[in-house]
C-alpha positions as CSV (number, residue, x, y, z in Angstrom):
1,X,-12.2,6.8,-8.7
2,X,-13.2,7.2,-4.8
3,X,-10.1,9.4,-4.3
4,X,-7.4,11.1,-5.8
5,X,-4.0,9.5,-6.9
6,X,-2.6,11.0,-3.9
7,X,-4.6,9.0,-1.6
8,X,-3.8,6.4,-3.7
9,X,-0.4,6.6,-3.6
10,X,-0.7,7.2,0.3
11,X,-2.6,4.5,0.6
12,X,0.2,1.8,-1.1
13,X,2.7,3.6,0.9
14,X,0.7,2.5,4.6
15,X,0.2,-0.6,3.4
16,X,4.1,-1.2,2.3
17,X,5.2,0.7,6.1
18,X,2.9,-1.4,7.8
19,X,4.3,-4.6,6.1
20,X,7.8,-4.0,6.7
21,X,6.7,-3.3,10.2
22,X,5.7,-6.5,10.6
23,X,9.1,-7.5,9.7
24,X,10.6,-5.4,12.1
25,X,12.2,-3.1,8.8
26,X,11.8,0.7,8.7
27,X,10.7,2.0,5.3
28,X,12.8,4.4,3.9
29,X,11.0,7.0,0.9
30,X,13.1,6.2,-2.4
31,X,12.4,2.1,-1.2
32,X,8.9,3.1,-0.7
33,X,8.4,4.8,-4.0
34,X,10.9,2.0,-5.9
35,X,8.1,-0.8,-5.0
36,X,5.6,0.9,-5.5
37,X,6.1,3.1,-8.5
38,X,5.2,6.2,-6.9
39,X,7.7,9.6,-7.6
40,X,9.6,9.6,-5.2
41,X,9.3,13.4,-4.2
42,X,5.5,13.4,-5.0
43,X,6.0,10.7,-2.2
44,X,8.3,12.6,-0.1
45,X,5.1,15.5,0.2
46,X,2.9,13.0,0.9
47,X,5.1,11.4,4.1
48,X,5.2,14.9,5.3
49,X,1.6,15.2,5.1
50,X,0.5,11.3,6.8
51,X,3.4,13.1,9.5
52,X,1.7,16.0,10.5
53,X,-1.5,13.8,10.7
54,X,0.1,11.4,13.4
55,X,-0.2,8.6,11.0
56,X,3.0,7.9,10.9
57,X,6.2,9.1,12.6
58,X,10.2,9.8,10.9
59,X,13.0,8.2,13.1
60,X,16.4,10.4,11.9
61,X,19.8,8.8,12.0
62,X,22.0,6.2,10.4
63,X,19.6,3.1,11.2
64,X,16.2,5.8,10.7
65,X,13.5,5.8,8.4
66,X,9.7,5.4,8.2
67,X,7.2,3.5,11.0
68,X,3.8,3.9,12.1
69,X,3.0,6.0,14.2
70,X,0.1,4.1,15.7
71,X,-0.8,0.1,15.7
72,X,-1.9,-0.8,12.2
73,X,-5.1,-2.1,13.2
74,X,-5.7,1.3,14.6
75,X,-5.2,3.5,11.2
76,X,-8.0,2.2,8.4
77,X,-8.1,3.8,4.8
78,X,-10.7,6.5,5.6
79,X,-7.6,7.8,8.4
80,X,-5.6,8.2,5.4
81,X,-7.9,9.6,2.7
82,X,-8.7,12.3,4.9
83,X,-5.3,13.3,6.2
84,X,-4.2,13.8,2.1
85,X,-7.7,14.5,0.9
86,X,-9.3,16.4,3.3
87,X,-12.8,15.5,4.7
88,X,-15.5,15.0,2.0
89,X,-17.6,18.1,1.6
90,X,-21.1,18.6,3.2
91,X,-23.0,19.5,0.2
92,X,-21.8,16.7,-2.4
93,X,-22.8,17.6,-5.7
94,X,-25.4,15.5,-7.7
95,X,-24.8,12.2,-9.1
96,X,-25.8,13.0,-12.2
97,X,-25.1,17.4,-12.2
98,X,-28.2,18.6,-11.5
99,X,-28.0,21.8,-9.8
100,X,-30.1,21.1,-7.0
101,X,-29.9,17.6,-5.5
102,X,-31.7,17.6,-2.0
103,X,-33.6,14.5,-0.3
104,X,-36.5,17.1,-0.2
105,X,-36.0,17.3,-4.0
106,X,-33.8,14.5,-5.3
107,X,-32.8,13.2,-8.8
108,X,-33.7,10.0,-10.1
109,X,-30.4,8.4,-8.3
110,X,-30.1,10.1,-5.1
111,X,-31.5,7.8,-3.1
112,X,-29.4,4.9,-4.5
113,X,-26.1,7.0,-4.3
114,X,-26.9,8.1,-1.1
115,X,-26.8,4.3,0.0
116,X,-23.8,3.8,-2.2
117,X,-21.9,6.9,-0.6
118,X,-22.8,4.9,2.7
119,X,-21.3,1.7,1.9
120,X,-17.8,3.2,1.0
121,X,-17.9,5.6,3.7
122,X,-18.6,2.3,6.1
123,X,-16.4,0.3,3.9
124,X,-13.3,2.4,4.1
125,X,-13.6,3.4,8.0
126,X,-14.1,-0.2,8.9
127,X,-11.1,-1.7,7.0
128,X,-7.6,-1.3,8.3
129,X,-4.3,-1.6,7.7
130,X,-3.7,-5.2,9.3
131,X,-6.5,-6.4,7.1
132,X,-4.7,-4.8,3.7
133,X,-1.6,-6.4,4.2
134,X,-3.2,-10.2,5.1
135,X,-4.7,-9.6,2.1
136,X,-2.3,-8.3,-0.2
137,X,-0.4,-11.4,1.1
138,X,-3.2,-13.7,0.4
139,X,-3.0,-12.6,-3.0
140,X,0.8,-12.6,-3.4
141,X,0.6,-16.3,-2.3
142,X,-2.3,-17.1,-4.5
143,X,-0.5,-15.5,-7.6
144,X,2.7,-17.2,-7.2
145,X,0.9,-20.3,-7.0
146,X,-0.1,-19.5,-10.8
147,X,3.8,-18.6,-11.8
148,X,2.7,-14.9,-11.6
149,X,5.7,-12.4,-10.2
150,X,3.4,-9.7,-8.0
């Protein structure tokens, strides 16, 4: 796993805000965590959290709910990983647990997860929330096409 289940969870909850944005809808938490079978207070923490990291913004009242707090083009996965995560640590630990993992004295698979850790880090910075939902509707399209229920 990349990340933990919370950013997991976090993740599936941007992606479901920013598709009911698209809609014009406000998300509400116990929606949120129906569709995508998250707890819904595990979620409730995690809205708090993606809050305080301006990802996305509460509106209270009878018509209120959940937006984002930016465009959806503007917040990619890393945003989001980090806020629940924190950032990834300096000193990562070896690959394969060697004690001492330096590119001075490397184990046999630093160099290749060094270009791996690169990829993702690129990966998940460069893709945003715009491009998750297209995509997740791509697939919803393509599915249904083959009498699947996603």
């Amino acid at each position: 796993m990349l990340y933990s289940k919370s950013s997991e969870y976090a993740i599936q909850a941007m992606i479901y805000i920013a598709e009911q944005q698209r809609e014009g809808k406000l998300s509400l938490i116990a929606e949120i965590a129906e569709a995508r079978d998250i707890p819904r207070h595990f979620l409730a923490k995690l809205v708090q959290v993606l809050a305080k990291h301006r990802l996305i913004k509460s509106i209270r009242g009878r018509n209120g709910g959940i937006k984002l707090a930016k465009d959806a083009d503007k917040i990619n996965i890393e945003n989001i990983v980090v806020a629940i995560d924190g950032p990834p640590p300096d000193d990562e630990m070896c690959v394969i647990g060697l004690e001492v993992c330096t590119s001075e004295a490397p184990c046999p698979l630093h160099d290749d997860w060094e270009l791996i850790k690169n990829e993702i880090h690129e990966t998940l910075s460069k893709k945003n929330l715009n491009q998750l939902v297209d995509g997740l509707i791509e697939k919803r399209k393509h599915l249904t096409s083959l009498g699947i229920k996603f």
